[in-house]
N, C-alpha and C positions, 0 to 999 in steps of 0.2 A: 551627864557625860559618863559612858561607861567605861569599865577600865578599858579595855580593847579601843577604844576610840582615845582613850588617853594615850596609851603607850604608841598608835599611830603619830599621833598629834608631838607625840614629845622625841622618838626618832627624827620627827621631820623638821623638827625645831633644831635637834642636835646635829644634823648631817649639814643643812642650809643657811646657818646663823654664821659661818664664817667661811661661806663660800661666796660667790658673786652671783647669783642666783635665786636674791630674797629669800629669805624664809618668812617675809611677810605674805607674798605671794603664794607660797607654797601652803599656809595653814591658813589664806583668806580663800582658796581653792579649792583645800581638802574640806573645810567644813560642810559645804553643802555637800557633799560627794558621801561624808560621812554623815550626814543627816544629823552634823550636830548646831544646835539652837546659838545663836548669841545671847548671851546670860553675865550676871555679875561675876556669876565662877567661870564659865569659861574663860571670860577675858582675867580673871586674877590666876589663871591656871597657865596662861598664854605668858604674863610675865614672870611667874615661878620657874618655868622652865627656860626661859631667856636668861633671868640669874645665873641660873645652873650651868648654863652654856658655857657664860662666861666667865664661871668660875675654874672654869678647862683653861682658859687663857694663862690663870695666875697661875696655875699650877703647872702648864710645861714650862712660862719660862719663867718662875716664881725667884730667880734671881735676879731678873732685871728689874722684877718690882719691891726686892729689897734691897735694893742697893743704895740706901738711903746717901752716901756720898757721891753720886750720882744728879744729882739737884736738878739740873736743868732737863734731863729726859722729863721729870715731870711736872714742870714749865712747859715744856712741848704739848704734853695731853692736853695741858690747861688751856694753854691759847690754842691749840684745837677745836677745842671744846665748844669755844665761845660763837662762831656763826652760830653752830645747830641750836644750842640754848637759844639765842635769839630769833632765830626765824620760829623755833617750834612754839614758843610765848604770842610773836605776830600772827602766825597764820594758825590756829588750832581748829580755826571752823574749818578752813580748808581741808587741812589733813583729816578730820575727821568724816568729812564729806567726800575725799577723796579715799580714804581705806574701806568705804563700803561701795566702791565702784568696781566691782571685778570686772568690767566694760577695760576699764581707764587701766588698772592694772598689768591683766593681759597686755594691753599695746605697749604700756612702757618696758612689761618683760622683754617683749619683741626686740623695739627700740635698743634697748641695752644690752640684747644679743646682738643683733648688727655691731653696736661699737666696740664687742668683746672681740668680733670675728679679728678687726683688723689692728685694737688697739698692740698687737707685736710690734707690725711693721709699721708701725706708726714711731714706735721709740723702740729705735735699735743702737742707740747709744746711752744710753744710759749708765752709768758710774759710780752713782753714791752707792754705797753697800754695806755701812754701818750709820745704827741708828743715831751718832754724835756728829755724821755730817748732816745730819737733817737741823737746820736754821730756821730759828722762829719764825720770821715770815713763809717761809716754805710751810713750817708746819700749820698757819695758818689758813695758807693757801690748800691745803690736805684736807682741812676744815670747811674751808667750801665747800669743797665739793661734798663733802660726806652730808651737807645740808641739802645738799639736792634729793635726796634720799627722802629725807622728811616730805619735802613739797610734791614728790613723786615716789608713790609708795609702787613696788614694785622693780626699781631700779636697784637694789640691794644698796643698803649700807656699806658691806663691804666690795662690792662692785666701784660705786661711789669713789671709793676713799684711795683704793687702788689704782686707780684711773689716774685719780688728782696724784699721787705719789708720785706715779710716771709722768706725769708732765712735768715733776719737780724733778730729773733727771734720776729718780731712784727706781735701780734692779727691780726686777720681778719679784725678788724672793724679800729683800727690803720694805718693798710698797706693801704685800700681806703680810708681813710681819709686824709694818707699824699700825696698817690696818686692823689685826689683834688688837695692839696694845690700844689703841684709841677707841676699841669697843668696851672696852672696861670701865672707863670714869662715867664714857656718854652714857650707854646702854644704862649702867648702874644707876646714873639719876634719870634718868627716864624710869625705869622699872620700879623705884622706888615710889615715884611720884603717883604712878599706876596703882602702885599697891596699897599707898595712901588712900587714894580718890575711892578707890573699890572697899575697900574697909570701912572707912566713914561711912558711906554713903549704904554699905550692905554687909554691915557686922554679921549676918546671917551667915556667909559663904563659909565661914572660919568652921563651920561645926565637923566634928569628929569624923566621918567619914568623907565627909572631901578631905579632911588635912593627909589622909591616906592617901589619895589620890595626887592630891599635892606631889606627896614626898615620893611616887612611886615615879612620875612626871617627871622630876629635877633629877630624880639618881640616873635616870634612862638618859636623859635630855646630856647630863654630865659626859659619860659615860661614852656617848655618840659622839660628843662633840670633839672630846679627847682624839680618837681617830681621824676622823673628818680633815683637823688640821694638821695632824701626822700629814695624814692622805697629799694633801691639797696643797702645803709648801714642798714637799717632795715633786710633788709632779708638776706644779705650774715652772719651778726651776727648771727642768728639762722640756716642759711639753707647750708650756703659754698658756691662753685664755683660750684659745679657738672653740675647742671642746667642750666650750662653756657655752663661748656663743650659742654654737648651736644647738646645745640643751635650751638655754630659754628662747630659740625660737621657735623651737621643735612643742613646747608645753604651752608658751604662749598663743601661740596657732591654735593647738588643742583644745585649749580651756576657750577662745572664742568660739569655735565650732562647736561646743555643747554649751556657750551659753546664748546661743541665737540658733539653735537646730533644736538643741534635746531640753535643755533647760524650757525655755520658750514655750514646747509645744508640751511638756508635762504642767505648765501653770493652767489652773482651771480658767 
């Protein structure tokens, strides 16, 4: 991986990691586009800078998550937590058979732009708008949904969890916000597990000039992400998902059209 294909790879990680949007999508797309290889480092380079992401999280709202007298907020993450942990333990062949399908991908982008267009008018009453009226079972039920994400790569995580939030009668700005906060424990043991598996298995990737790379990956990736969710609870409070929508049906379209047109007719 070069740098130039790193710092692509790590803006698009940082802009789409806490949008609705996948950024699984987004850097299971750019790779072939960017003529970069599946490798031990790329994939331990993919979860350095998803840390990095979500270390933007702690840090804008870095009081909610020390507010250690605050107890049951994170009781919440935890029982969150618990669908994805369990489906992602049950189905791993799947997911892993499903994240190398950018067929299957693309459609579910599609898919989950459709339910972006109308999920407004879909919950136009919606009330709760602090995170202490979110109740365990709700937060639970937030938790499902964000497991659909796992079993359908391409549907974003935070698309996912956003969704479920509003079915649980919470504001737009409430649902990505608890969205954030629930991508910090999951995401974190996920990424940690990744960066396990890749280490063990390919102690090699650690040497000196990837960790370069590494670190130039995460400060970018940070750094994106900061904005991003500036950007992103500012304007979904006044503007909705619509705009979303139509972004991933606009890219999902895309990406099938060059990968049964152009992709296709470039394989020997």
């Amino acid at each position: 991986m070069t740098y130039f294909q790193a710092l692509i790879i790590a803006i698009l990680e940082g802009i789409t990691e806490f949008l609705p949007i996948s950024s699984t999508a987004h850097m299971k797309m750019a790779n072939p586009l960017l003529h970069i290889a599946e490798s031990p480092f790329t994939n331990l380079f993919e979860v350095v800078i998803q840390l990095a992401a979500i270390l933007s999280v702690v840090v804008i709202y870095w009081k909610k998550f020390i507010d250690f007298k605050n107890i049951s907020f994170y009781i919440k993450l935890i029982v969150a937590m618990i669908p994805a942990l369990i489906i992602g333990a049950l189905l791993k062949k799947h997911i892993d058979s499903a994240l190398s399908n950018l067929t299957f991908i693309s459609i579910v982008m599609i898919g989950g732009g459709i339910i972006l267009l109308f999920i407004d008018k879909l919950f136009t009453r919606n009330n709760l708008e602090q995170e202490k009226n979110i109740s365990y079972p709700k937060a639970f039920i937030i938790g499902i949904f964000q497991s659909l994400s796992i079993i359908f790569p391409g549907l974003s995580r935070s698309a996912a969890t956003i969704i479920g939030g509003m079915t649980q009668k919470l504001t737009r700005k409430l649902a990505a916000e608890f969205s954030f906060f629930l991508a910090v424990p999951t995401m974190f043991a996920a990424s940690v597990k990744s960066f396990w598996d890749v280490y063990k298995d390919h102690p090699e990737v650690m040497a000196k000039d990837n960790m370069f790379t590494l670190a130039i990956g995460g400060a970018v990736s940070f750094v994106v992400a900061l904005f991003a969710i500036t950007f992103f609870i500012s304007y979904v409070s006044k503007h909705g998902f619509r705009l979303f929508g139509w972004y991933r049906i606009l890219l999902g379209t895309s990406f099938l059209v060059y990968l049964f047109f152009i992709a296709a007719n470039a394989t020997p």
